[in-house]
N, C-alpha and C positions, 0 to 999 in steps of 0.2 A: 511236689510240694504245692499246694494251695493256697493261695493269698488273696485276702477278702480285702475291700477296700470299702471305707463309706466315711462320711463327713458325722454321722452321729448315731447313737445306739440304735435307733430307727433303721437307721441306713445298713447296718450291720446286720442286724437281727433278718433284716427281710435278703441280704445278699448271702448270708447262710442259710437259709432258707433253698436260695434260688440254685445253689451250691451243691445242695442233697441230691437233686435229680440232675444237674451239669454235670457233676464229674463221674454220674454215673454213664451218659452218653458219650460223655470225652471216651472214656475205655472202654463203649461200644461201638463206636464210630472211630476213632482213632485222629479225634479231630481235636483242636483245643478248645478250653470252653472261656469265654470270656464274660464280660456284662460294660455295657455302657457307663458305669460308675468304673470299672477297671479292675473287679476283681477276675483272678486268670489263676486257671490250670492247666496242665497238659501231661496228658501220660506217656509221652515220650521227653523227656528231658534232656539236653545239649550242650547241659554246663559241664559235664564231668569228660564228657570227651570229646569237644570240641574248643577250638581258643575263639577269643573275641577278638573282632577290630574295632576300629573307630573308622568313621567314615566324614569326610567334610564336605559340605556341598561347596557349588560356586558361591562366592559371593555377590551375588545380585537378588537373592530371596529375604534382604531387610525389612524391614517394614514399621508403619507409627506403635511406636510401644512394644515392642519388642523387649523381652525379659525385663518390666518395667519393673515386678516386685522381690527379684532375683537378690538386690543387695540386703533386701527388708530380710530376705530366708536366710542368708547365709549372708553377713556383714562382715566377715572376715573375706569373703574374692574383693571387696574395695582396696584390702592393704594389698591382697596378690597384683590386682592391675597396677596398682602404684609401684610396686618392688619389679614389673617387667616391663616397664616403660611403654605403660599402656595406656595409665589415666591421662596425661597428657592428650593424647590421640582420641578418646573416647571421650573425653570433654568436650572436643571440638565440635564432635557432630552431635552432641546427645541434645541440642534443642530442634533440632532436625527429628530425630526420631519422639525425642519427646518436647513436642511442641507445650507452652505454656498459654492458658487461656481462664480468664474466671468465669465467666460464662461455660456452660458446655457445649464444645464443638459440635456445630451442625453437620448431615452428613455430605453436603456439598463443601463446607472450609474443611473436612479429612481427606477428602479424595482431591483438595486442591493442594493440602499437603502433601500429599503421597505422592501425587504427580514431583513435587519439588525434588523430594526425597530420591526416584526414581532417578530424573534430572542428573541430579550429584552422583554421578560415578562413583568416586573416593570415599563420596558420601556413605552410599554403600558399602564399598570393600570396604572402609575401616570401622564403620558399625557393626558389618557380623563377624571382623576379625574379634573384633574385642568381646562378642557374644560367646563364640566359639573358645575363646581363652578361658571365659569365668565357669562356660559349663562343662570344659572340659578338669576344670581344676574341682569343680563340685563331685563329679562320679568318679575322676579317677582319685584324687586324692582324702577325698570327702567319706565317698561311698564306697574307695576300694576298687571298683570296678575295673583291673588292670586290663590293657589290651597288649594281645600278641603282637600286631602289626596295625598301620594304618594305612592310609590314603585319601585322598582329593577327590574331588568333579573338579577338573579347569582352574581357575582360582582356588580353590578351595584346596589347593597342593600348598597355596602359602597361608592358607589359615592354618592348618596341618602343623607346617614346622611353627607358627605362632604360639599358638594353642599347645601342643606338649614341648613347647621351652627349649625348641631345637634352636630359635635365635632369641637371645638375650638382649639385645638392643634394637628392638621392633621402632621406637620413637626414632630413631636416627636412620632405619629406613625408610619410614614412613615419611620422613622429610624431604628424604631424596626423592620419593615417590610423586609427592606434591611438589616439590620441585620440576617434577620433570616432565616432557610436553607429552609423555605418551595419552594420558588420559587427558591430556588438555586441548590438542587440535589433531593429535596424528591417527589416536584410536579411536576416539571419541571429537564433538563437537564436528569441523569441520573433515576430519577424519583424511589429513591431506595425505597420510602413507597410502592409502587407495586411491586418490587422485593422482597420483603420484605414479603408481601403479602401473595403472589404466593410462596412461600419458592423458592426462586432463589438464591443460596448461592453464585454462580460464572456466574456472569457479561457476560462471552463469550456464556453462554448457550443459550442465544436469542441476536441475535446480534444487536446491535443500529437501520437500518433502519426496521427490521422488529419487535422492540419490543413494541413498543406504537404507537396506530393512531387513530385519531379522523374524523369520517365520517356522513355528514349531508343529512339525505333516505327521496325522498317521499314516504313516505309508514305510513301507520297508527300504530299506539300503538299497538294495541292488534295484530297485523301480524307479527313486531318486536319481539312482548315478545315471541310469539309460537317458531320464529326460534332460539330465544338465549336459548330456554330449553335445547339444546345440544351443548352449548357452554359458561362453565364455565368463559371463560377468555374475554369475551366478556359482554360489560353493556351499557344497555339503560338508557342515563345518562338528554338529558333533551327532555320534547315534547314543542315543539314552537307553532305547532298548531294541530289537529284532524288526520293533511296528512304530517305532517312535523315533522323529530325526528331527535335526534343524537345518534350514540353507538360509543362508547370508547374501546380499552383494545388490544388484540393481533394483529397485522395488520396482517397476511391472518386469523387470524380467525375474522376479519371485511370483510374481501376479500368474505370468505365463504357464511355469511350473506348477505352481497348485492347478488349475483352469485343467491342464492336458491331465494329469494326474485323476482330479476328479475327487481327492481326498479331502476328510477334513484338517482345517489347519485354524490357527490364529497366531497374532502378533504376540512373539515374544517381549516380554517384561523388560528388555536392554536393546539397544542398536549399538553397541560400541563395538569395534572390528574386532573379532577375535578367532582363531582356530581355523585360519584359509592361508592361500599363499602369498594373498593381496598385502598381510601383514608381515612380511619373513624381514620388510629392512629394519624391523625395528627391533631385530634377533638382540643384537649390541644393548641396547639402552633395558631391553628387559632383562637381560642378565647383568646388568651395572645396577638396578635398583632390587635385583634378588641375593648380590653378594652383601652377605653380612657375615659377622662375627656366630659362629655355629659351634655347639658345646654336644659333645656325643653322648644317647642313650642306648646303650648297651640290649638291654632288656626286647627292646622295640623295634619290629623290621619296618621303615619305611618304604613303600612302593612307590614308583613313578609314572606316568601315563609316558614319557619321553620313550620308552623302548618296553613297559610294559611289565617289569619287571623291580627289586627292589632295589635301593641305592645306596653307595655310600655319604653318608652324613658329613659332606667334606664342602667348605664354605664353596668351591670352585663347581662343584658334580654338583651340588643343589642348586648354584645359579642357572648353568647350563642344564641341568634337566627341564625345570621349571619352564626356562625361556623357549627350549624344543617344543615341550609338549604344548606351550601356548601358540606358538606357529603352524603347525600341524593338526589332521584333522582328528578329532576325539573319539575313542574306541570306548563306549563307557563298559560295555559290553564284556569285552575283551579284558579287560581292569578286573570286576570283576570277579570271570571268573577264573582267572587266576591266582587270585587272593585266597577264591573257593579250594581251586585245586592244593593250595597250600598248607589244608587246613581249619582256615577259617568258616566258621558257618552262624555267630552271633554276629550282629552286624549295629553297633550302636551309633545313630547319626549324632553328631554332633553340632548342631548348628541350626539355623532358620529353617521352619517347617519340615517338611518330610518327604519332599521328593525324589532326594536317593531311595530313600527306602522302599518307596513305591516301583523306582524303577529295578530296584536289586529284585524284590518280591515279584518282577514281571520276568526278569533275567533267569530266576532261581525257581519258576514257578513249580517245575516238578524234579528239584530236588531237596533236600532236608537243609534248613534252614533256621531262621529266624530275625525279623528287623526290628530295630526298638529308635523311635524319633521321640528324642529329650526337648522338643519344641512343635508346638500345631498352634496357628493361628486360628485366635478364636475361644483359645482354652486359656484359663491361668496357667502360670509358673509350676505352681503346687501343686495343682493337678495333673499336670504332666509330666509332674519330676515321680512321683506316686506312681503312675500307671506306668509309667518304665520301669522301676523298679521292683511293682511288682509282676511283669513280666519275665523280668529278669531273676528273683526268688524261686517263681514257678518251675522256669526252666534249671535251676540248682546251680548257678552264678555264682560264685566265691564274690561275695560283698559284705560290708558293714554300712545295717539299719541303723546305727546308734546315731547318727547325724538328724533322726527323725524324731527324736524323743528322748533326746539329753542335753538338758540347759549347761550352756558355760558358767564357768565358776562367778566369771564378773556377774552374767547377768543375773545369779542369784543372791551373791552379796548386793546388786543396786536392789533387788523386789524387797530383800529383806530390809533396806532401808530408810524403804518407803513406808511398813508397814507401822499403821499406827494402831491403839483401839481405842473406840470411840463408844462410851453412855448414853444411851436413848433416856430420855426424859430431860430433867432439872427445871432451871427458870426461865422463863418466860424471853425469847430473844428480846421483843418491843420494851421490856419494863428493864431488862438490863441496857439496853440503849438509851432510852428517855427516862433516866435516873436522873435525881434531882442535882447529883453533883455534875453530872452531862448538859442537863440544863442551865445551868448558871454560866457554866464555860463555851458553852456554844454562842448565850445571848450577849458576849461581852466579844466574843473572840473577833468581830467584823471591824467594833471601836478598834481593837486593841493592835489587829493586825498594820489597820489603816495608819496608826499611831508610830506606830514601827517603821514602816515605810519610809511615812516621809521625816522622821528623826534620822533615818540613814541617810535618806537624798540629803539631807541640807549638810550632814558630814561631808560627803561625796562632793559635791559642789564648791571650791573655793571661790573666797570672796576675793574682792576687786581688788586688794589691798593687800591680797599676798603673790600679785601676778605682778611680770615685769612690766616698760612701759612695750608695748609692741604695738607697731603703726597697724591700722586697717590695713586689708588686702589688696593689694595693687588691682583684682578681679575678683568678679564676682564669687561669694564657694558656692559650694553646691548646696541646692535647697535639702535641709535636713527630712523634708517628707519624703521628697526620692527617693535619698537615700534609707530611710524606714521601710520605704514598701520596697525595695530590691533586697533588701534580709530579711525579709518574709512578715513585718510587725505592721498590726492594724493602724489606718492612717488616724491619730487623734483630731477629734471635736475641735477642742482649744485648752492651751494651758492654763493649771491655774495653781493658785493657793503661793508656796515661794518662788517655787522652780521658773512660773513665770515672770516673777519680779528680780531674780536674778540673773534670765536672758536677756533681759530687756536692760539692764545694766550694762551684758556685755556688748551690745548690738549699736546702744546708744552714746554710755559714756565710753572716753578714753579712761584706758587700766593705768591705774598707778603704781607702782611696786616702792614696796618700804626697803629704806637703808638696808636691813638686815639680809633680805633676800638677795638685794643686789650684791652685796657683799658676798654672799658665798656664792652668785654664782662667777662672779669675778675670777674667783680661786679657783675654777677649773675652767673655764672657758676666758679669752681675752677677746672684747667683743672687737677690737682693733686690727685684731692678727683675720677675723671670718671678712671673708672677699661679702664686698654687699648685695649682688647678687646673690647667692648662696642662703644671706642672712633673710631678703624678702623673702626667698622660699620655706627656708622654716617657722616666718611668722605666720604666712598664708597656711601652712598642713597645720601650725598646734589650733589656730582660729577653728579651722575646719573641723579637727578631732576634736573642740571643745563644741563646737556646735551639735557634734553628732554622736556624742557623750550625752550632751544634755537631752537628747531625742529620744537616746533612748532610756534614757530614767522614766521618762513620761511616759513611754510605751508602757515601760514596766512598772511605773504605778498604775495606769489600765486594768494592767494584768491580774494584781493584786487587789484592783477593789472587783473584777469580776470574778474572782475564786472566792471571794467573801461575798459579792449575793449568791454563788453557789453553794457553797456552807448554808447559808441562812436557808434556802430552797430545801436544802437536805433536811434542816429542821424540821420544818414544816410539814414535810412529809411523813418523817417519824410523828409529829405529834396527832396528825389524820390519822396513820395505822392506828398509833391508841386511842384514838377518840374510836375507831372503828368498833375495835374489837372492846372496849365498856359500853 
């Protein structure tokens, strides 16, 4: 099958084009034919007899903006993560990965993020767990795309069971996870299960930059293990491919081993203990935060790096695999090609960039295969959801495109009802706005509003004469402008017109209260029974609330005569447009 891809007719026209003479070479050369936009052929196709896996990498390959536009594509994995007690988890870190800024990030504050990001362990694992969840729910239930078996890199055994729904209460994992010191001082940070190890009683003996580091060698297995026979503190912790390894443990005795070696190497992306023996006491606690509540899929072999082989889906055998194979050193190799011997030869990555697949394709090099990485940094969402797919097409994949070009029902009853239709021509906008009945009611509306106002204020405000008799404040209140400017209102000029002649009543004279008022408040209150203490404090807060009542009317007469030279401004302007345009 041949599958063209392009972003517009252009793009199209010219990758059909480029199409006529590729897949005539494809079945001259026997090679596949691609194009950089992602259209793909191949004259040997994989999908009819052979099955698919899923594959998850570790997780330590997060990164800023990671499937940023993924819930825009598909806004239904939002309810999936919420219904697997994922959104919780994934809120937590997602300003981590998706930092907010209105400005645009310089490329010194991303890489001072990413440094952060890196930093955060947890931060990590639970970012590409929850990556690995939403695009496994897109291809396998979205697209179809079933797989026969799966498996891990390292961590990536428990994005594995996350991601197809092997644990149903990942949030109440993940709690115990954060809860617990393995990535807090024993794997990570101070990393005291290897001091611990090492019998390191005092902290200052190896100092923080040169006590842990992690380094990834071209250089083969068996070259490696010769040189660590003289270096205790030093472990060959995973092989990725036949030329590709990592060691762990002292940094100059890492230093040492590259130098005699002679290989090229660089610092691995993580320093947190993992996959040597430095780490075995910590067997216990990582199979205590790997037991969870586990629900069987029939359908689906799980594999395990613990023995190499697949496992049973039993809450007890996936703690205990998980926690082996994380103590132990990593065959990725091995893993593999046993999945191969099994069967398997599509290989769909699952998760943050594409270094499985890179490493399978160097494992697999000269046998029949095929990788497809549903993530490359650097590319959009959509673009990379596309070019796996149609890789996947090519090779005759049992999937469904319709997720690519069929609207849901909601989102076509909202477009339908938004649609309006709208008459080019008619009257003049400026002459229906500066209408002579517009103009009468604008030039009145400032008097009228102003008018309004303060006919409420003087409602609002009672007179001296209908308040009790209540003593001045034993202490000063508080100045009404403070209190204006701490609830946000502009500090007034000075009062005027009633409002001020009515504070100055209350400020100056004593309040008088008529018979009648006293009378009814008689009838619910006996002022003989309120202790007098008590009684000064309620005269001092209604003083204070009548002071700060009356503040704020004033403010909001402010308010009101500046929205009315506003009005008036807008006049103005209308009557310039039409002065303009006669």
């Amino acid at each position: 099958a041949l599958a063209i891809t392009g972003r517009n007719k252009k793009e199209l026209l010219k990758q059909i084009d480029a199409a006529r003479k590729g897949v005539n070479t494809a079945f001259e050369k026997g090679t596949d034919w691609l194009t950089p936009l992602g259209s793909y052929f191949t004259a040997k196709p994989l999908g009819k007899t052979a099955d698919v896996a899923y594959v998850y990498p570790a997780a330590v390959n997060s990164y800023i903006g990671i499937g940023r536009t993924v819930f825009r594509l598909f806004p239904k994995v939002f309810e999936d993560l919420k219904s697997n007690n994922l959104y919780n988890r994934a809120a937590d870190v997602e300003k981590l990965v998706y930092p907010r800024s209105f400005p645009k990030l310089a490329t010194r504050q991303l890489e001072t993020l990413e440094k952060e990001l890196l930093d955060d362990s947890l931060g990590m694992f639970e970012s590409e767990i929850a990556f690995a969840r939403y695009m496994t729910a897109i291809f396998r239930d979205d697209f179809q795309v079933k797989p026969k078996c799966v498996f891990g890199y390292s961590l990536g055994e428990t994005s594995m069971m996350v991601a197809q729904g092997v644990w149903s209460d990942f949030e109440g994992g993940s709690n115990t996870l954060n809860s617990s010191p393995l990535f807090g001082d024993k794997l990570s940070g101070a990393k005291n299960a290897v001091r611990q190890y090492w019998g390191l009683t005092n902290t200052a003996e190896l100092q923080e930059d040169n006590f842990w580091a992690t380094y990834v060698l071209m250089a083969k297995p068996s070259q490696v293990e010769e040189c660590l026979k003289n270096e205790p503190r030093v472990y060959l912790t995973q092989i990725n491919t036949p030329e590709e390894v990592l060691i762990a443990g002292e940094k100059t005795a890492c230093q040492r081993v590259i130098k005699t070696l002679g290989c090229n190497s660089f610092p691995a992306p993580f320093d947190h203990v993992i996959h040597c023996e430095a780490m075995r006491s910590e067997y216990e606690e990582i199979t205590k935060v790997n037991s969870l509540p586990t629900q069987e899929l029939p359908d689906i072999t799980f594999y395990s790096a613990a023995e190499y082989q697949p496992i049973k889906l039993d809450r007890d055998v996936i703690a205990k695999s998980i926690a082996t194979g994380l103590c132990q050193q990593l065959d990725f190799p091995q893993l593999v090609n046993r999945v191969y011997d099994d069967g398997v030869k599509i290989f769909v990555e699952a998760g943050a960039g594409g270094v499985c697949s890179r490493w399978i394709s160097k494992i697999l090099e000269n046998k029949e295969h095929i990788t497809v990485s549903l993530n490359r940094r650097g590319m959009d969402d959509h673009t990379s959801m596309v070019k796996a797919l149609a890789k996947l097409v090519s090779h005759r994949v049992n999937l469904d495109l319709s997720p690519l070009y069929n609207l849901s029902t909601v989102t076509t009853k909202q477009n339908k009802l938004t649609l309006r239709t709208i008459t080019l021509g008619g009257k003049s906008i400026a002459g229906a706005i500066l209408s002579e009945e517009n103009r009468k009611y604008f030039q009145n509306i400032a008097s009228n509003l102003n008018s309004y106002r303060v006919e409420k204020l003087h409602q609002n405000i009672p007179f001296a004469s209908e308040l009790d008799n209540i003593n001045p404040p034993t202490q000063p209140a508080e100045d009404p402008t403070k209190n204006i400017m701490e609830h946000g209102f502009e500090l007034p000029e000075e009062l005027q017109s009633s409002e001020s002649t009515v504070l100055a009543q209350k400020t100056q004279q004593p309040i008088v209260s008529s018979p009648a008022t006293n009378h009814q408040l008689d009838n619910t209150i006996r002022m003989s029974e309120l202790n007098k203490t008590q009684y000064q404090k309620l005269s001092d807060n209604n003083y204070q609330i009548t002071q700060n009542h009356a503040a704020f009317l004033q403010a909001r007469k402010d308010f009101s005569k500046q929205m009315s030279e506003i009005i008036q401004l807008q006049l103005v302007c209308a009557e310039n447009l039409l002065n303009e345009e006669s």
